[in-house]
C-alpha positions in Angstrom: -19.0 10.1 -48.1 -21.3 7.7 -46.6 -25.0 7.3 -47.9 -27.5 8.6 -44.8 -30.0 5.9 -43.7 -33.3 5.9 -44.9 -35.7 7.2 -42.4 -39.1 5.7 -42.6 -41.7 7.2 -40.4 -43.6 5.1 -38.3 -46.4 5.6 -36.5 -45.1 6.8 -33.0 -42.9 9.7 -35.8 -44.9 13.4 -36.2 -46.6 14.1 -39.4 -45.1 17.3 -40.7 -47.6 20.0 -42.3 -46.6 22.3 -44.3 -48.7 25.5 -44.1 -48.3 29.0 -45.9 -49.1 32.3 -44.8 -50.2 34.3 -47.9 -51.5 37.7 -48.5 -50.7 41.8 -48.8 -48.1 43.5 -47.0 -48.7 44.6 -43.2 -51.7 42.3 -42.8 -50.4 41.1 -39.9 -49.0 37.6 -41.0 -45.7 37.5 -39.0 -47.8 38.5 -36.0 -49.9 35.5 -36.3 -47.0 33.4 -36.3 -44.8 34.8 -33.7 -48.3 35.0 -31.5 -49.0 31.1 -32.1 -45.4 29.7 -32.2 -44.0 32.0 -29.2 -47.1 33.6 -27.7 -45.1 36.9 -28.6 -46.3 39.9 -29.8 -45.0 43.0 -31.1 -46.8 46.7 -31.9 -43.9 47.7 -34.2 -44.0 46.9 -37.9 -41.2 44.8 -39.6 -41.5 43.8 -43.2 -40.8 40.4 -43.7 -37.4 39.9 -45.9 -38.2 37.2 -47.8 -40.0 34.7 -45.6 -40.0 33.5 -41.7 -40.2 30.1 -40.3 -41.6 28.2 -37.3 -42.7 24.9 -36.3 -44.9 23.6 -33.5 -45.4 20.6 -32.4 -49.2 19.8 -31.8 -49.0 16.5 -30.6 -48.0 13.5 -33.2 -48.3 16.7 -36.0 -45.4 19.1 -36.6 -47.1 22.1 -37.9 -44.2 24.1 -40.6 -45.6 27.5 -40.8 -43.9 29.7 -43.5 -44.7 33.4 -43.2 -44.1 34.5 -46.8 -43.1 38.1 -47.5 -45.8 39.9 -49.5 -43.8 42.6 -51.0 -44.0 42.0 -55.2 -39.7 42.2 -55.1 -40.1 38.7 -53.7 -42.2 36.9 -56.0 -39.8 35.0 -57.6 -38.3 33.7 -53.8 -42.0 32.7 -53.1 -42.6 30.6 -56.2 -40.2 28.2 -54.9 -41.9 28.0 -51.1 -45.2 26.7 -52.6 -43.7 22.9 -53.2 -44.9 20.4 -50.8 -47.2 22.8 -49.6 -50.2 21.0 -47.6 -52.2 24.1 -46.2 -52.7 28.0 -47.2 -53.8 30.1 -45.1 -54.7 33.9 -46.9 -54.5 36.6 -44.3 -56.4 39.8 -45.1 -56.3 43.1 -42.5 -60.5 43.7 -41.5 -59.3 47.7 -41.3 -58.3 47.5 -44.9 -60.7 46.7 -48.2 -57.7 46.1 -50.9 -56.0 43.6 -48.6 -59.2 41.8 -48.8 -60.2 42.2 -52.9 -56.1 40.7 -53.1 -57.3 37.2 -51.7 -58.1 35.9 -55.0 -54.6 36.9 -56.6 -52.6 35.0 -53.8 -54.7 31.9 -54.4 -54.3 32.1 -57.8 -50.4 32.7 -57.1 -50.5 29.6 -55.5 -52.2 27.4 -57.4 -50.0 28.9 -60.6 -46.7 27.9 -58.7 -47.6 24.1 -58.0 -49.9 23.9 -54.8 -52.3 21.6 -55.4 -56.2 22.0 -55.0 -57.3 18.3 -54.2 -54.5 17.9 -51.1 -55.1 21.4 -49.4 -56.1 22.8 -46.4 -57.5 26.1 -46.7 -58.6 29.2 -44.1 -59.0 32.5 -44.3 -57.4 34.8 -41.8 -59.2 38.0 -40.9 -56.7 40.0 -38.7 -57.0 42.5 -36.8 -59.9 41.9 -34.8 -58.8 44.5 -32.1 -59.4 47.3 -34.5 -63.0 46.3 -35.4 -63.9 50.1 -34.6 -62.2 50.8 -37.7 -63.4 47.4 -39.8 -64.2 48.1 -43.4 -64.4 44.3 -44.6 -68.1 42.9 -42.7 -67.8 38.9 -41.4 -70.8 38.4 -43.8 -68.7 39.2 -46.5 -65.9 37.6 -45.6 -67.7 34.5 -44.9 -69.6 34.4 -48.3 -66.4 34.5 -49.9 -65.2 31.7 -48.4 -68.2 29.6 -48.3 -68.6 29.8 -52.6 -64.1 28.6 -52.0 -65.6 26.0 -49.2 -62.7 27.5 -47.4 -62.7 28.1 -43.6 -62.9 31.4 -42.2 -61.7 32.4 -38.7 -61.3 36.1 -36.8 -58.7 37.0 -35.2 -56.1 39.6 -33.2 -52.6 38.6 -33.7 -52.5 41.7 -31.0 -54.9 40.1 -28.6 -54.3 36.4 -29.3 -58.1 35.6 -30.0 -58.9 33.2 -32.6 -54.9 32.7 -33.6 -54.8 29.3 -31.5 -58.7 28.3 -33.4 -57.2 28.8 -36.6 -54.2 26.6 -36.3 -55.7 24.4 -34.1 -58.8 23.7 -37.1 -56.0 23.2 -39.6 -53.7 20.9 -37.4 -57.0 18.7 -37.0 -58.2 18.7 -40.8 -54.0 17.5 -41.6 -54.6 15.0 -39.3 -57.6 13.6 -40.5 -56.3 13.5 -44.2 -57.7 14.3 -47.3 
């Protein structure tokens, strides 16, 4: 079998960035994608079996958006995902408390399975913006908690689109610009 070429990127080559979608089951994660990557969206639940893919391209940056599966039967899958991971992005539901106390465990899960703090990206997802009749989680507290991280906090409706393009648009830039 022949060796493959070494590939060296140069500068006219796409930077990949590889960015996680963490947090509790039915939060909205796979909407977020789909919405950003496809400008799709879909009012019928599917769990996520494992994890979902997609990549964008957002000019001389390939974003890699996994959209891991938050169910606990797939915490052993995940542990492998978080390698090479440049970006988390924790996705909480604004219509649900416990999705939003859970933040704190997937970022521990994280860090625990080899992400690494000094080369990160990170935002906060609140989704579900659409429902904000029904919000139980306030933006003042959602923003404190990610001030004392120094994460970035965005609002969003995967439903809607508001805010989904912001979000990946703020980490796309923060890649670029390096660490």
């Amino acid at each position: 079998m022949a060796a493959r070429p070494l590939v060296v990127p140069t500068p006219k080559d796409p930077f990949r960035f590889k960015l996680l979608l963490l947090g509790e089951p039915a939060t909205g994660k796979s909407s977020i994608a789909h919405r950003w990557a496809e400008d799709s969206f879909t009012e019928q639940y599917e769990a996520t079996i494992g994890m979902d893919f997609f990549a964008k391209d957002m000019g001389r940056l390939v974003v890699d958006v996994w959209d891991i599966s938050g169910h606990p039967e797939f915490t052993d899958m995940r542990r492998n995902l978080y390698r090479e991971t440049r970006g988390v992005c924790l996705v909480y539901d604004i219509t649900v408390r416990s999705t939003f106390e859970a933040l704190d465990t997937w970022l521990l899960e994280a860090y625990n399975n080899g992400v690494e703090k000094t080369y990160l990206y990170h935002a906060v997802a609140g989704n579900k913006l659409d429902l904000k009749g029904r919000r139980v989680v306030s933006r003042q507290e959602a923003e404190a908690w990610c001030v004392s991280r120094r994460f970035s906090y965005f609002e969003m409706s995967a439903s809607t689109g508001e805010g989904v393009g912001e979000l990946f648009q703020e980490l796309s830039d923060q890649a670029r610009l390096g660490p």
